[in-house]
VEXDREN-2710 file (C-alpha; in Angstrom, 1 decimal):
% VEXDREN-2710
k/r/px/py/pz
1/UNK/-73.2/-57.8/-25.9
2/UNK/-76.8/-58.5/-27.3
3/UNK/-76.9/-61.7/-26.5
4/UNK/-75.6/-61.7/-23.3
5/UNK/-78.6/-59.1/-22.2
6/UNK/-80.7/-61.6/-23.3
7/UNK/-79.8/-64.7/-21.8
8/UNK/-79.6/-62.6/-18.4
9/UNK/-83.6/-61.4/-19.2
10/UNK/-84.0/-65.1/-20.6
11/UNK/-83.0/-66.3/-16.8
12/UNK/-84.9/-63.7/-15.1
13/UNK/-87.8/-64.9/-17.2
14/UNK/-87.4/-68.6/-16.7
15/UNK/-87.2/-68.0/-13.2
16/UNK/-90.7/-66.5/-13.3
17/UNK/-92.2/-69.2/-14.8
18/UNK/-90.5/-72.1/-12.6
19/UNK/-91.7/-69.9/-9.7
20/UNK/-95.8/-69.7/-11.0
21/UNK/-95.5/-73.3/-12.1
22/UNK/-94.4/-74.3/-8.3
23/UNK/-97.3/-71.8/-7.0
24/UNK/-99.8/-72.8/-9.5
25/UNK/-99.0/-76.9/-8.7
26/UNK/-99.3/-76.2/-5.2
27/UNK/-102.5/-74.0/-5.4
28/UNK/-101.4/-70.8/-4.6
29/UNK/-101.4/-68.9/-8.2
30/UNK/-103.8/-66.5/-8.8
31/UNK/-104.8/-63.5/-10.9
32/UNK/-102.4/-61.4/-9.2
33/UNK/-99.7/-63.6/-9.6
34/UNK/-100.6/-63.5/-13.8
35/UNK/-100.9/-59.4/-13.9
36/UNK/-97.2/-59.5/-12.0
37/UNK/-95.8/-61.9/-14.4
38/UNK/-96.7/-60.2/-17.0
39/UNK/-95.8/-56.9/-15.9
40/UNK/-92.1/-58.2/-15.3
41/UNK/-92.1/-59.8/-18.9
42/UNK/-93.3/-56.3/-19.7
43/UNK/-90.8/-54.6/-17.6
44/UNK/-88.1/-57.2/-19.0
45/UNK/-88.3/-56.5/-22.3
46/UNK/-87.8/-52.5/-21.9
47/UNK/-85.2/-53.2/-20.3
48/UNK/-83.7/-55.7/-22.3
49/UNK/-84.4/-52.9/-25.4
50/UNK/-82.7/-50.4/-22.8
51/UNK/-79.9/-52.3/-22.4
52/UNK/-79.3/-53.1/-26.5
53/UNK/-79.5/-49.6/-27.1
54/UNK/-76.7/-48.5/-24.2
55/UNK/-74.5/-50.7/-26.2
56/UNK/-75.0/-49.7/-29.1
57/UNK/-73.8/-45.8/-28.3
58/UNK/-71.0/-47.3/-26.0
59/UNK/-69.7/-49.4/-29.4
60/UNK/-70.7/-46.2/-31.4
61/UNK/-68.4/-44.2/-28.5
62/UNK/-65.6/-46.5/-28.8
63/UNK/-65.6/-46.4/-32.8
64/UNK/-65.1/-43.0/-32.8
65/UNK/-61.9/-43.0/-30.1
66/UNK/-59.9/-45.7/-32.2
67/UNK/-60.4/-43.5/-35.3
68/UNK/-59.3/-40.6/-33.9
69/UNK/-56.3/-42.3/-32.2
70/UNK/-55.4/-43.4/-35.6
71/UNK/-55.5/-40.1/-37.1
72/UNK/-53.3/-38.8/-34.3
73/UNK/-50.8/-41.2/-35.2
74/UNK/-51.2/-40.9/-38.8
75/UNK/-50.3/-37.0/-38.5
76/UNK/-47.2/-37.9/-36.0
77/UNK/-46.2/-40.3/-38.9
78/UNK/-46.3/-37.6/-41.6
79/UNK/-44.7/-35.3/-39.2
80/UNK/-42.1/-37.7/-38.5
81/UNK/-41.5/-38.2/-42.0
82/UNK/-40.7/-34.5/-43.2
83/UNK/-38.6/-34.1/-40.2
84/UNK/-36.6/-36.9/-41.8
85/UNK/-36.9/-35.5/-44.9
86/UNK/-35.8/-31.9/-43.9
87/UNK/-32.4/-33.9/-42.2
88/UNK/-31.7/-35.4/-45.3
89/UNK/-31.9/-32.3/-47.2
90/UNK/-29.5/-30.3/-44.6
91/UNK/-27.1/-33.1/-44.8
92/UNK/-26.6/-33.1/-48.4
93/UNK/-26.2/-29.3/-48.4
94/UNK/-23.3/-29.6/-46.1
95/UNK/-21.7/-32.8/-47.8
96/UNK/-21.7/-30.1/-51.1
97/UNK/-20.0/-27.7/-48.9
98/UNK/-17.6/-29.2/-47.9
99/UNK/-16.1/-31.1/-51.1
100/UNK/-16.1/-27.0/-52.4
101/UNK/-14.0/-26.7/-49.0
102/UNK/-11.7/-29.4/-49.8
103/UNK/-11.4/-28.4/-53.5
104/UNK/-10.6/-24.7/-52.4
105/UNK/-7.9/-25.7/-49.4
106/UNK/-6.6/-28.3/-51.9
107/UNK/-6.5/-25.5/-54.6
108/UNK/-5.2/-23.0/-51.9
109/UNK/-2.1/-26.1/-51.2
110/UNK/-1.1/-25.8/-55.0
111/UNK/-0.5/-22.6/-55.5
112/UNK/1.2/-22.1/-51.5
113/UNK/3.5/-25.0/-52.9
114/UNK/4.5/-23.0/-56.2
115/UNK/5.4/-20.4/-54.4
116/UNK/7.3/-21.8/-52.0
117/UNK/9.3/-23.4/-54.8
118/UNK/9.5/-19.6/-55.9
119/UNK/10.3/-18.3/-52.8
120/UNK/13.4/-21.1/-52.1
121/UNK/14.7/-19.8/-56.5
122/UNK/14.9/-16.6/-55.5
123/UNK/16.3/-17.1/-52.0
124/UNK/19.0/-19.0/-53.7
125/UNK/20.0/-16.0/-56.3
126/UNK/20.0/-13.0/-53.2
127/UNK/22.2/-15.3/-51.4
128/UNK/24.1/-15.7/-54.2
129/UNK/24.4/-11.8/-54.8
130/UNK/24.7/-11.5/-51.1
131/UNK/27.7/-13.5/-50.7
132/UNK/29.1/-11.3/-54.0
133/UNK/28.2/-8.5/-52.2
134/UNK/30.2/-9.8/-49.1
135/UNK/33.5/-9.9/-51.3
136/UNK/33.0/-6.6/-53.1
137/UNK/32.9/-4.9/-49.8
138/UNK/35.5/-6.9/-48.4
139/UNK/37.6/-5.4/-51.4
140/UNK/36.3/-1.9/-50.6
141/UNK/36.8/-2.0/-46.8
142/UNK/40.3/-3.6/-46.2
143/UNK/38.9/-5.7/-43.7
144/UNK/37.6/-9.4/-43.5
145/UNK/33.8/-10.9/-42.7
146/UNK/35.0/-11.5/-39.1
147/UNK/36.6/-8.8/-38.2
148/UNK/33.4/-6.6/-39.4
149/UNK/31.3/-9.3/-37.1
150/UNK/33.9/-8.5/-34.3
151/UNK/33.7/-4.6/-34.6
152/UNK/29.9/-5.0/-35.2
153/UNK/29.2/-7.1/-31.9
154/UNK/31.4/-4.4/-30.0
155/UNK/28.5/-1.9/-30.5
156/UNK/25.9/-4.4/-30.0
157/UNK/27.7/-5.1/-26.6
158/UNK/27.6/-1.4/-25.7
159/UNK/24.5/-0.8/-26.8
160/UNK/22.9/-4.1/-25.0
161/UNK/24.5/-2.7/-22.0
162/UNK/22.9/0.7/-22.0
163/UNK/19.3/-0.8/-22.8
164/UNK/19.9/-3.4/-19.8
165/UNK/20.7/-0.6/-17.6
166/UNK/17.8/0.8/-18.2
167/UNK/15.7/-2.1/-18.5
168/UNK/17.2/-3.2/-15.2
169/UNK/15.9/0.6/-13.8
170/UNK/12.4/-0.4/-15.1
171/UNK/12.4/-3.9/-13.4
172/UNK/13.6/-2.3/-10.2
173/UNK/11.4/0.1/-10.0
174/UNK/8.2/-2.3/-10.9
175/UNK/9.2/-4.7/-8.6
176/UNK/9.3/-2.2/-6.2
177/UNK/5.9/-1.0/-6.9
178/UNK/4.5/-4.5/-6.8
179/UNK/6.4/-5.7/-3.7
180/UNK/5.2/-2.6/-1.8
181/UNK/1.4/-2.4/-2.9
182/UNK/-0.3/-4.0/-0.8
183/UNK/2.1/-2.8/2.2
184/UNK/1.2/0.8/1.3
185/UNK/-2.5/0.0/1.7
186/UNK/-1.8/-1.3/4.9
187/UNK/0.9/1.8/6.0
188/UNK/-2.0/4.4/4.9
189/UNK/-4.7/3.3/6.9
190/UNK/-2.7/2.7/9.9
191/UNK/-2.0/6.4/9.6
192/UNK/-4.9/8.1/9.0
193/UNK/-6.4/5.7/11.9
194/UNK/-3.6/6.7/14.7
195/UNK/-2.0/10.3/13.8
196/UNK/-1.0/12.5/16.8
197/UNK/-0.4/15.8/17.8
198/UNK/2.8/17.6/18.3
199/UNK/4.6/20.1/20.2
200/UNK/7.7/22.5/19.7
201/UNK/11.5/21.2/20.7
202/UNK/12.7/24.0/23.3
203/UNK/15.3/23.9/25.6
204/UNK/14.2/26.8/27.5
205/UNK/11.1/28.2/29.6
206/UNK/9.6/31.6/30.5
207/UNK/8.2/32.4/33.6
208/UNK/5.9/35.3/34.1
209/UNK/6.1/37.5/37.0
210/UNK/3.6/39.3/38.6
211/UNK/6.1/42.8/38.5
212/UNK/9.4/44.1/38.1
213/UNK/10.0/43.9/42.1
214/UNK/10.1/40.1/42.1
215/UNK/13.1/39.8/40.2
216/UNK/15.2/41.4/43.0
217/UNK/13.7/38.9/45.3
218/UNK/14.2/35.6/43.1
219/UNK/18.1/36.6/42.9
220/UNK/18.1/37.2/46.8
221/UNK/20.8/39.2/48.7
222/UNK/23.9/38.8/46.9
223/UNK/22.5/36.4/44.5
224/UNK/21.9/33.3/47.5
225/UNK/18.5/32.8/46.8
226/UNK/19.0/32.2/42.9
227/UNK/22.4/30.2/43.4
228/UNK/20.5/28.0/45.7
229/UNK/18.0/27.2/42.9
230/UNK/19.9/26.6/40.4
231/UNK/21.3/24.4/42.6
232/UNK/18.8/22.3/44.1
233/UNK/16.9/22.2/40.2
234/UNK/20.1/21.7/37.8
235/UNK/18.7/24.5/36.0
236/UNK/20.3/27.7/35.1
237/UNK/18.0/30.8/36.1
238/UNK/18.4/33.7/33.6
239/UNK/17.0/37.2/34.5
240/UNK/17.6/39.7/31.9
241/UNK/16.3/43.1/30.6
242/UNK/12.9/41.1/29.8
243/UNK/9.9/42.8/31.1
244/UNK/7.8/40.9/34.5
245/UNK/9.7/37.6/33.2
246/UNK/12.6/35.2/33.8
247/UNK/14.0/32.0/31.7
248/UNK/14.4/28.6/33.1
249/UNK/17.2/27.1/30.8
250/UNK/19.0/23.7/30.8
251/UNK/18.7/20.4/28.7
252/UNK/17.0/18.1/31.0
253/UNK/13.0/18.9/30.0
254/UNK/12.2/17.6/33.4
255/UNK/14.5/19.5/35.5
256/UNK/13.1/22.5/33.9
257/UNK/9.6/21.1/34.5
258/UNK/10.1/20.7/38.2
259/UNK/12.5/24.1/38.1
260/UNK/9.0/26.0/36.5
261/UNK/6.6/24.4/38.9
262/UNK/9.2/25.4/42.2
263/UNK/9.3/28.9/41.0
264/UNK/5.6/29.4/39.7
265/UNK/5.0/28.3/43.8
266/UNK/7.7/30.3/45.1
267/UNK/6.1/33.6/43.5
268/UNK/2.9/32.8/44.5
269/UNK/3.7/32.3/48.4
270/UNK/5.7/35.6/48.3
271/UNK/8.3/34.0/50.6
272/UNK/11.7/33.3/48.5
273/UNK/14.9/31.9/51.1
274/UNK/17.2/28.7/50.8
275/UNK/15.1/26.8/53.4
276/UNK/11.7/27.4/51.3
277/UNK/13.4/26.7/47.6
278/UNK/14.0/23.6/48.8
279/UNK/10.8/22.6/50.3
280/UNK/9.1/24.2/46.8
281/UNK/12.0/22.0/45.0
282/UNK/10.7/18.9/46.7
283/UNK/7.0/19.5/46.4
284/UNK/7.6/20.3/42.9
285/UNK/9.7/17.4/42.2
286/UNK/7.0/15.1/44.0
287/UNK/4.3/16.5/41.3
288/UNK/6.3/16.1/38.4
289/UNK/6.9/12.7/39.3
290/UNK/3.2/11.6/39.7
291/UNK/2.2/13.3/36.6
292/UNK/4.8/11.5/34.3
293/UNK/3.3/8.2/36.0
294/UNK/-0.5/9.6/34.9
295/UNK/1.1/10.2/31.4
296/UNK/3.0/6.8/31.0
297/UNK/-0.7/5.2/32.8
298/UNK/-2.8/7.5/30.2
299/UNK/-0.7/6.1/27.7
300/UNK/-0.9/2.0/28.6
301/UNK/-4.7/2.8/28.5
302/UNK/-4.8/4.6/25.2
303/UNK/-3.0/1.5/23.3
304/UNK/-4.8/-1.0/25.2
305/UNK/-2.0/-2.6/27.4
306/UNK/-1.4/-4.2/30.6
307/UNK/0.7/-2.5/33.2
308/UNK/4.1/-2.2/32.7
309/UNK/6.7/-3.1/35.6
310/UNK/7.3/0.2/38.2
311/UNK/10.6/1.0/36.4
312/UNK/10.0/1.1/33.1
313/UNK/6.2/2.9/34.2
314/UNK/8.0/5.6/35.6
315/UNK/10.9/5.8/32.8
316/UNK/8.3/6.0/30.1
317/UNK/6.4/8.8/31.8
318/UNK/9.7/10.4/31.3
319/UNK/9.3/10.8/28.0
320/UNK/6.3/13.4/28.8
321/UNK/9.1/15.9/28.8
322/UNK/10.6/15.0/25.9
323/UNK/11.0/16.0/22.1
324/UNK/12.8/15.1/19.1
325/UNK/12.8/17.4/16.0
326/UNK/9.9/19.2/18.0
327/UNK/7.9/16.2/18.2
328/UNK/6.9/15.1/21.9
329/UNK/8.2/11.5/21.8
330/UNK/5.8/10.4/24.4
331/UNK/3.2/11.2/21.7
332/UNK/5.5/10.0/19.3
333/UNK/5.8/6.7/20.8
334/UNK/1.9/6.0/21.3
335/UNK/1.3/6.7/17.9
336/UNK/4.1/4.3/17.0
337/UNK/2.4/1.6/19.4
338/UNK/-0.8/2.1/17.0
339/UNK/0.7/2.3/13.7
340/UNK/2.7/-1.0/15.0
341/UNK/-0.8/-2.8/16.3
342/UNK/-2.5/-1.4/13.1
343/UNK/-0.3/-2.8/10.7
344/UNK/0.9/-6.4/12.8
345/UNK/-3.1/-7.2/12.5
346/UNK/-3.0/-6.4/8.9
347/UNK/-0.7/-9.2/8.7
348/UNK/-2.0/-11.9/11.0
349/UNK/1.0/-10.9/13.3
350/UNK/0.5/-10.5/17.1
351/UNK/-1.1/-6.8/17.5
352/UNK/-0.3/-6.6/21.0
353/UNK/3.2/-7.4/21.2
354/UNK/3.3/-4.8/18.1
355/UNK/2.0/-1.9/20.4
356/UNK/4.0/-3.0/23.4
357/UNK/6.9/-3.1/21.1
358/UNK/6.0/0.2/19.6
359/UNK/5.7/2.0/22.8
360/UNK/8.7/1.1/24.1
361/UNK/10.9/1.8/21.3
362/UNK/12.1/4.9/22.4
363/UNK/12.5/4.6/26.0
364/UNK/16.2/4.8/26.2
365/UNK/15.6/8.4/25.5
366/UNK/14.6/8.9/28.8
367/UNK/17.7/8.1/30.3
368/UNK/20.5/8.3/27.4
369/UNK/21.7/11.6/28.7
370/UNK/22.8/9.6/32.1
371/UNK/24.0/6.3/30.5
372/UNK/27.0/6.1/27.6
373/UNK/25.5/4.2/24.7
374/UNK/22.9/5.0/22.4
375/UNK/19.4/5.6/22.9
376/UNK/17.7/2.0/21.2
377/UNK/20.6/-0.1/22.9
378/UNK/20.2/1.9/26.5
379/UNK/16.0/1.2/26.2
380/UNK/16.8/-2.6/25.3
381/UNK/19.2/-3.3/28.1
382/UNK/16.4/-1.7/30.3
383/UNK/13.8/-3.8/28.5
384/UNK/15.9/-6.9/29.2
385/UNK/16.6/-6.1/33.0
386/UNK/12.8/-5.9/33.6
387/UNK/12.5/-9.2/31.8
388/UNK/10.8/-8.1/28.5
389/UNK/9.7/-10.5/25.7
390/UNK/12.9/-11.6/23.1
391/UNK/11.0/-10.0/20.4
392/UNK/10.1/-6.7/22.1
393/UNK/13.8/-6.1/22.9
394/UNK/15.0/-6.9/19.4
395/UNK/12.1/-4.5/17.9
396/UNK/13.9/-1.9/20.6
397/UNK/17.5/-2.5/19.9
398/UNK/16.8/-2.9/15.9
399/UNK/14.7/-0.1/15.1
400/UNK/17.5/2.3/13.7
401/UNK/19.5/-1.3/12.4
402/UNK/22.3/-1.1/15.1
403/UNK/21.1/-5.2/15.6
404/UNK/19.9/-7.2/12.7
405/UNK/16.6/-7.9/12.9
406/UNK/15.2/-11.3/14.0
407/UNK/11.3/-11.3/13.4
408/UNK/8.9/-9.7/11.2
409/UNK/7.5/-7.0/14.4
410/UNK/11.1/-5.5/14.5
411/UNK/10.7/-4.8/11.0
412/UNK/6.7/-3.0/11.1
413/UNK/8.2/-0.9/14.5
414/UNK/10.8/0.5/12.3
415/UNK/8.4/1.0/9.7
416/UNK/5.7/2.7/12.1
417/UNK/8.8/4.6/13.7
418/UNK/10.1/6.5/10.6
419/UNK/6.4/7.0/9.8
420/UNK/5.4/8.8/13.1
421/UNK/8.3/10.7/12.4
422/UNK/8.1/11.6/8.5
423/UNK/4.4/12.4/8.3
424/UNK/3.9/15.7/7.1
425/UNK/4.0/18.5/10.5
426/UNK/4.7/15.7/12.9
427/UNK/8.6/17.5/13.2
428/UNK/10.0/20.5/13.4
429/UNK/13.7/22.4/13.3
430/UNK/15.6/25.3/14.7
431/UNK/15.9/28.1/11.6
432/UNK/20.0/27.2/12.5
433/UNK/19.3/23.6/12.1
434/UNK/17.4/23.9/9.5
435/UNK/19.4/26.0/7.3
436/UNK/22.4/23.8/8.1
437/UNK/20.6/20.8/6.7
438/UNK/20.2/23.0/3.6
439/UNK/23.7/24.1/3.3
440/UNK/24.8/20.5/3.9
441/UNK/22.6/18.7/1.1
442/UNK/23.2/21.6/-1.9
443/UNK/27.4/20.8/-0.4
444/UNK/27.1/16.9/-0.7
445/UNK/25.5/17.0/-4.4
446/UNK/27.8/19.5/-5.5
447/UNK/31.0/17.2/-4.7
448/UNK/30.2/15.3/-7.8
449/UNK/31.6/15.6/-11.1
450/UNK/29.6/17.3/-13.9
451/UNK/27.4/19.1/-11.2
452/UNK/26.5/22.5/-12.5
453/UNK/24.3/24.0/-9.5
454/UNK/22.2/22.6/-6.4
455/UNK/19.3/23.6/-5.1
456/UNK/17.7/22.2/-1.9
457/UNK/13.5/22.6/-2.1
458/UNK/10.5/21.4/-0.1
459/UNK/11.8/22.1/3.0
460/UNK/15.0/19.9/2.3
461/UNK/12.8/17.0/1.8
462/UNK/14.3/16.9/-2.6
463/UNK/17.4/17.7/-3.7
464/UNK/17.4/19.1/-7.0
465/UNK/21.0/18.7/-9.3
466/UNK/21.5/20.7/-12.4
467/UNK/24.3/18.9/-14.6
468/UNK/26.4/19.9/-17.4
469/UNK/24.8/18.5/-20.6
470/UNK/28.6/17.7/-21.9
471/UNK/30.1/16.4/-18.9
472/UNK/26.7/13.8/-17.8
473/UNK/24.7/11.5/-20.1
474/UNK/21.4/10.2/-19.8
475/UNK/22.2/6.9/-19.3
476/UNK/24.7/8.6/-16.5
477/UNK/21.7/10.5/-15.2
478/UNK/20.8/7.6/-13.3
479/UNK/23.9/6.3/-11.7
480/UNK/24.3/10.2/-10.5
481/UNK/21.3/10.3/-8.9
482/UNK/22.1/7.1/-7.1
483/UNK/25.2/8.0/-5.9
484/UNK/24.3/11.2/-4.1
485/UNK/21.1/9.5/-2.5
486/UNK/23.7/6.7/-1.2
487/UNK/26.3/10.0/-0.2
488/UNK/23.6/12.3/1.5
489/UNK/22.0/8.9/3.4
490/UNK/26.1/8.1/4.9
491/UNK/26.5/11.7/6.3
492/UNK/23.4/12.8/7.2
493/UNK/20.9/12.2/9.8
494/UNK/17.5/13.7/8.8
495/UNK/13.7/12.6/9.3
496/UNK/11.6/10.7/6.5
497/UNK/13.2/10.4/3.4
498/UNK/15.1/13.0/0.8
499/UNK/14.5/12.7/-3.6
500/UNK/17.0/13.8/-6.0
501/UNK/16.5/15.1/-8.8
502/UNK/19.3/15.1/-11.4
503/UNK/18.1/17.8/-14.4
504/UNK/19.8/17.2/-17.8
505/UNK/18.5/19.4/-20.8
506/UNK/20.3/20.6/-24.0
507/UNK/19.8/24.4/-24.8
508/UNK/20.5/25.7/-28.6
509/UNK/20.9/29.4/-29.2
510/UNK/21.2/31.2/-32.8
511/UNK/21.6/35.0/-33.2
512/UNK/19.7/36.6/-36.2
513/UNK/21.8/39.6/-37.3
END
């Protein structure tokens, strides 16, 4: 690098001179010129000294970076080399442990081998004792090794038999749990989400009176005035020793309805005669009629629905006047439409031909007191005459299994139908009814054999069978318990569902004397 400075200030400086010589050959140098040269051969040599010394620090500079460089790698070396060295170690430890491995599974094989060789001596001497054994008790007994198999498998048959009866009860019963999980979910929301209210079963109405007077005037002279009513209503007018109040009795709920509203007028106009009954009959008749059309309209809007044809409108507005097991089954059958819709969505089913099916489950109640037949058949033959949906009639026709079933929404009305009606205070009973119920289930139970006492509880909702403890097993229990669910379900028509109970104990008395 030094001597490349100086042949660039050599240059410089031999320019100079070639530029003076020029001047001073053609007569132009002068003192001026000579104090500049030598100013520049001044100024070149500082430089020149300037220049030697830069490169000297910049070869100092670069000295310094290659040594540290190779101390940096030195180190990595070293590094490198214990890392190495460390591996090697760690491998030889785990070579050793594993030859002590291989001598202790190897030393572990002898001995398992010994006694094995044991094991198969001494197997060979008890089956040599066993077989001895075999004979001696052959001797003893009388009887041979297969007849003792034969007698032996006897037993095990039996007692196989009970264990798979019970087993078979378990399975049941799990499978039932499992199957009916998920559908429970489903069956409890739906009701918590769409319960109703109810009202009493009657089959008679009181009227008040405003006094004792107005009896004499509802019966008329000679009795015309309450012949003529019970003529033109279909109801049958009692007046008895009841104080400022008569009873409207009959079976139809809306007779009676439009026999109330006809008499309530009559007492309030004060006019009672043949000619005005009738006109009160008609008026009344004409209100009743547009206020079971509001119900069954109320009803279409509460579930969500379009309009139903006039026919079956009006019959399902009928149903505002009636009740099953005290439950209103107008009521009944809204809360079926939900618990139908509910429980369709729940399984990506159609929720609205759920409610319309649902709704209309009933409606042969309406009319089954005019028409032979029962009430689901009656309501689907009026479903199919207004040109109802396949599956809506089936759901109507199938919902106490008169007609198998032929889609899954026949199935969830039924559901939703027993439901509505089994929920806890959605029906009610006569005391006469009631207790007939009772008598009948404690009767049923006690037609079986080993039956000690019956005793119907919770309303006649359980059944709860005492047996003898000689006469019925445990295992027998079961099959009891069975048999008069299966008995009471032929002969009896009840709401929800009935448990029995059979109760087997064993009781051991001592006297100390």
């Amino acid at each position: 690098m030094n001597w490349i400075i100086g042949i660039i200030a050599g240059v410089i400086f031999g320019g100079l001179l070639v530029f003076l010589y020029y001047k001073v050959k053609f007569g132009n140098v002068n003192i001026h010129v000579i104090e500049l040269l030598e100013s520049a051969r001044k100024e070149g040599e500082t430089r020149k000294k300037e220049l030697i010394l830069e490169g000297k620090d910049e070869a100092i500079k670069l000295k310094h970076k290659i040594e540290d460089d190779l101390k940096e790698r030195a180190n990595e070396v070293r590094s490198s080399e214990k890392e190495q060295q460390r591996r090697e170690q760690n491998l030889d430890r785990k070579a050793e442990l594993i030859d002590r491995r291989s001598e202790a599974i190897q030393s572990k094989e002898d001995k398992n081998k010994i006694k094995e060789e044991n094991l198969s001596v001494k197997e060979n001497k008890i089956e040599q004792i066993r077989i001895e054994q075999q004979r001696k008790l052959e001797r003893i007994s009388g009887i041979t090794r297969l007849q003792a198999k034969k007698t032996l498998m006897e037993e095990m048959y039996d007692k196989a038999r009970t264990e798979a009866q019970i087993k078979s009860k378990e399975i049941k019963e799990n499978a039932i749990l499992s199957a009916n999980k998920e559908a429970k979910e489903i069956i409890i929301e739906a009701i918590q989400r769409s319960a109703t209210d109810h009202t009493a079963e009657t089959t008679v109405t009181v009227v008040n009176l405003p006094n004792e007077q107005m009896k004499g005037r509802v019966i008329g002279r000679e009795g015309r005035n309450i012949r003529h009513f019970e003529s033109q209503t279909g109801i049958e007018l009692i007046i008895d020793d009841t104080p400022e109040a008569v009873v409207l009795s009959g079976f139809d709920p809306v007779r009676r309805e439009i026999a109330r509203i006809a008499l309530e007028k009559l007492i309030k106009d004060g006019r009672i005669h043949p000619a005005r009954i009738e006109e009160m009959v008609k008026k009344a008749t004409e209100e009743v009629n547009e206020s079971m059309k509001e119900a069954a309209e109320d009803a279409l809007m509460e579930v969500k629905l379009p309009p139903l044809p006039k026919e079956l409108l009006l019959t399902l507005g009928r149903l505002k006047y009636r009740t099953s097991y005290g439950q209103n089954v107008l009521k009944h059958s809204v809360e079926v439409a939900w618990l139908s819709g509910l429980m369709a969505a729940e399984l990506n089913l159609d929720g609205n031909i759920a409610k319309r099916a649902g709704l209309l489950h009933d409606i042969g109640k309406a009319i089954d007191r005019n028409i032979e037949g029962t009430h689901a058949l009656i309501g689907a033959d009026l479903a199919r005459k207004n040109k109802e949906k396949e599956i809506v009639i089936n759901a109507i026709e199938s919902h106490h299994e008169e007609v198998e079933m032929t889609n899954p929404i026949s199935g969830i009305v039924q559901a939703a139908d027993a439901i509505s009606g089994a929920r806890r205070g959605a029906r009610g009973q006569t005391l006469e009814s009631y207790i007939q119920r009772m008598e009948k289930l404690e009767t049923i139970s006690n037609e079986f054999e080993g039956v000690s006492k019956t005793y119907a509880i919770q309303a006649g909702r359980e059944v709860r069978v005492i047996v003898e403890q000689n006469s019925v097993s445990d295992k027998n229990a079961d099959l009891l318990a069975e048999d008069i669910a299966e008995s009471i379900q032929k002969e009896m028509t009840y709401p929800g569902q009935i448990k029995v109970t059979v109760i087997r104990e064993h009781r051991a008395v001592g006297y100390a004397k």
